[in-house]
Structures are given as C-alpha cells and as structure tokens.
C-alpha positions as CSV (number, residue, x, y, z in Angstrom):
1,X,118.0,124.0,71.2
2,X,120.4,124.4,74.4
3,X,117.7,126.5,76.0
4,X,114.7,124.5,74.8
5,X,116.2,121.3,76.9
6,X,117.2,123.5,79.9
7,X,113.5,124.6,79.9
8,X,112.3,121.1,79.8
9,X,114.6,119.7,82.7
10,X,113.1,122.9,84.4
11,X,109.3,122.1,84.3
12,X,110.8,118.4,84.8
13,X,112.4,118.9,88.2
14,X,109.3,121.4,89.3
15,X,107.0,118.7,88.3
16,X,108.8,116.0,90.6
17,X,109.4,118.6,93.6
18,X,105.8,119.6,93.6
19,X,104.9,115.7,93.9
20,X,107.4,115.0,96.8
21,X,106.0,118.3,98.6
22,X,102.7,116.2,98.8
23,X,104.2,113.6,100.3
24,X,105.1,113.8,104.3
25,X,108.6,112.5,105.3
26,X,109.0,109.7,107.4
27,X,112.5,107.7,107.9
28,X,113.5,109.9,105.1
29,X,110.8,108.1,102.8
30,X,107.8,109.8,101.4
31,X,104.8,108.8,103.1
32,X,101.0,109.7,102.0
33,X,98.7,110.7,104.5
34,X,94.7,111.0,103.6
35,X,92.3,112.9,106.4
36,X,89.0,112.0,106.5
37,X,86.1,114.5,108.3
38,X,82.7,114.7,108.8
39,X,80.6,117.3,107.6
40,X,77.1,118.8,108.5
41,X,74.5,119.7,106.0
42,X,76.1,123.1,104.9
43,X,79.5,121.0,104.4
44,X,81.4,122.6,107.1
45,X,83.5,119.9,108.8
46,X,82.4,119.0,112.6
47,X,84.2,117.4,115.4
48,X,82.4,114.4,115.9
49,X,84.7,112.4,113.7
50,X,88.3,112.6,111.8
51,X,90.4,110.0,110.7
52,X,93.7,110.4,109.4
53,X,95.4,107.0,107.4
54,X,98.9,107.2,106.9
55,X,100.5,104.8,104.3
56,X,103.9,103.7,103.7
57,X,105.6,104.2,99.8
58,X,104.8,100.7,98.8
59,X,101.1,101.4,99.3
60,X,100.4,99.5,102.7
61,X,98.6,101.3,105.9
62,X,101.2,102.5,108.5
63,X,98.5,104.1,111.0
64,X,94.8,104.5,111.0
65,X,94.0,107.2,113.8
66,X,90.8,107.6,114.5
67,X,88.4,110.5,116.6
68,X,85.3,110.0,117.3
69,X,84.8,113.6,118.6
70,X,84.9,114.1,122.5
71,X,84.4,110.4,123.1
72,X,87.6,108.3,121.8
73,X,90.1,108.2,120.3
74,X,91.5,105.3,118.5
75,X,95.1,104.7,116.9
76,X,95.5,101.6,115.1
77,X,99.7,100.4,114.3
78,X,99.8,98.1,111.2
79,X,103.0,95.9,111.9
80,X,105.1,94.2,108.9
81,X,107.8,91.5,108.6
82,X,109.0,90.9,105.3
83,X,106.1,93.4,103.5
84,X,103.6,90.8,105.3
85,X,100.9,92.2,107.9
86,X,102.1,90.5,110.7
87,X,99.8,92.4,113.9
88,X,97.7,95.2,113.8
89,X,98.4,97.3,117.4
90,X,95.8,99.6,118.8
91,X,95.5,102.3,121.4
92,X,92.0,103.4,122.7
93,X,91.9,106.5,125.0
94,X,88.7,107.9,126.3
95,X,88.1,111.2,127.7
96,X,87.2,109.4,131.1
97,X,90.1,107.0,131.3
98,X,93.7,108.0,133.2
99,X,95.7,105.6,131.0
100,X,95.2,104.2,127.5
101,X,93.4,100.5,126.6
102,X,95.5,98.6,124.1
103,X,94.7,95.7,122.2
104,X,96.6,93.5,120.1
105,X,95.4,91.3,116.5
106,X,97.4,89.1,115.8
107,X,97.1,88.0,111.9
108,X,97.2,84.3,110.9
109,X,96.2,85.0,107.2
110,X,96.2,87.7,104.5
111,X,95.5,88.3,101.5
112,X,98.0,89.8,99.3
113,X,100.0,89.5,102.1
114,X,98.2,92.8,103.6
115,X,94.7,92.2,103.9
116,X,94.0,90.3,107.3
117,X,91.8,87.5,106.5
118,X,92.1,85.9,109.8
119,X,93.3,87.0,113.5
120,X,92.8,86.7,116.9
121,X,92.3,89.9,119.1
122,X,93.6,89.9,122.4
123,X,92.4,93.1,124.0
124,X,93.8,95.1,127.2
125,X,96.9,94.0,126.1
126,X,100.2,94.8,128.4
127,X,103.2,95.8,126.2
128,X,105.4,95.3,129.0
129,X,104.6,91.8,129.6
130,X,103.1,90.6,126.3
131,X,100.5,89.7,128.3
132,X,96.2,90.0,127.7
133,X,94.0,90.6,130.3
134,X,90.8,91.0,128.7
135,X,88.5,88.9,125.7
136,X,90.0,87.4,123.0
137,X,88.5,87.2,119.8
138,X,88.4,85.6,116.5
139,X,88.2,87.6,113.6
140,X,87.0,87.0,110.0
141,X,87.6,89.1,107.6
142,X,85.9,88.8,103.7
143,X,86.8,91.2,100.4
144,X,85.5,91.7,97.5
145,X,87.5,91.2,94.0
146,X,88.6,94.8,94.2
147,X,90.0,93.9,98.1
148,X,87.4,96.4,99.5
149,X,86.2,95.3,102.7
150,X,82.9,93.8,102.0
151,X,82.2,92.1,106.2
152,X,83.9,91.4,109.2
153,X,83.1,89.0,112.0
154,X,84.5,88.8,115.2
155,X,83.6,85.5,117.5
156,X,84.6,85.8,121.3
157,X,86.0,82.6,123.2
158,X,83.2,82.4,126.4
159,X,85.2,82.0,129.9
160,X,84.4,80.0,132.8
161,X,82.7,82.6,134.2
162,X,79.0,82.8,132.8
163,X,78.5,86.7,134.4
164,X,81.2,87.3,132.3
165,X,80.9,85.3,129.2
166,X,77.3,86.5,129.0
C-alpha cells in the first residue's frame, strides 16, 4: 500500500512539473506565451508575419509583439493598476527608421476590467516628457458575448491645420 501511494505522489509531482515546464518564468511567476505564424500553401511558416502574446497567470495580456516580416515591427505593453487595464503602450520600429515611434492609449473604459472599451491614442508619444506630438485618437471598441473582438473604430480629432487634418 506504502509503495502504491509513493507511486501516485510520483506521477503526481511529474504531472505538475511537466505543466510548470510549459510555462515561461517571469518575476518568478509562470507566464504563458502563444506564437502565432504564417504559413504558405505547403504549411511551412514564412517571414512575413509572427506574433508572439505573452499573458500574465491571472489570464490578462502582458505583451502583444508583433512582425510583419521585413517591414515593422510592433510591441504592444498592456499596463494594470489594481488588475484593471489602465494604458496600452506601443513601440513601432521600421526597418527604415533610426529610432523607434511610440504611442500611447490611454483606456477610459473596460470591460471586465480588461477589455478596452474606450481610449484615446496619443501617438509619437515622448516617455521622457509625457508628452504627444502626433494625432490623437478616439477609439471604440465592441465585443461579442464571448468578449471576442467583433469591431474597432478609431475617430481622429482634425487640427487647425487643414493640410494636415486632411
């Protein structure tokens, strides 16, 4: 009977190991990571796009990075406060550009507290002085009862300047 429960607690423990050894670490959490590629017709994964999601343990997106093959690059930073999207950073880096674009969302309201529903986009963003120089945007977001994305829309604000604004 000894040895029966030993054996048990042995496939128990190799069961649980072989789940944490598909997780990645990160701030000595697990976190899941999912890579999405494109294929051709024979199934053979090109590089004209790969995205790799990264999620935190509770479930919510941690990065979205994105590749559109030898055109951009895009890396989007999900940012929480209390479990509740509060921003959604993101980098864009073209093969053309010396230095990176970034652009800020900032989320008025979610659903299930991770689901934007509503934000404004303020794009070439400086991180150093919290300031935008570029567009900003609103942006709608709809689900559908399963919280799949079913439509975005993004409305820009027009400037002063109609060769610009149009």
């Amino acid at each position: 009977m000894k040895s029966l429960l030993v054996l048990l607690n042995v496939f128990f423990f190799a069961g649980i190991t072989y789940g944490q050894n598909n997780w990645k670490s990160y701030n000595n959490q697990p976190v899941k990571q999912m890579v999405n590629v494109q294929t051709d017709k024979k199934g053979e994964p090109n590089n004209n796009f790969k995205q790799v999601v990264d999620y935190y343990p509770n479930g919510y997106i941690k990065t979205v990075e994105t590749s559109y093959g030898n055109k951009l690059d895009v890396t989007k930073h999900y940012i929480y406060e209390n479990d509740e999207l509060v921003s959604i950073f993101e980098k864009q880096m073209s093969f053309t550009q010396e230095k990176p674009i970034y652009n800020i969302e900032l989320v008025e309201e979610t659903k299930n507290n991770y689901l934007p529903l509503k934000s404004e986009k303020l794009e070439i963003y400086d991180v150093t002085s919290e300031v935008a120089e570029g567009d900003k945007s609103t942006i709608t977001y709809t689900y559908d009862q399963n919280d799949r994305l079913k439509s975005s829309f993004q409305l820009y604000q027009l400037t002063d300047n109609l060769s610009k604004g149009l």
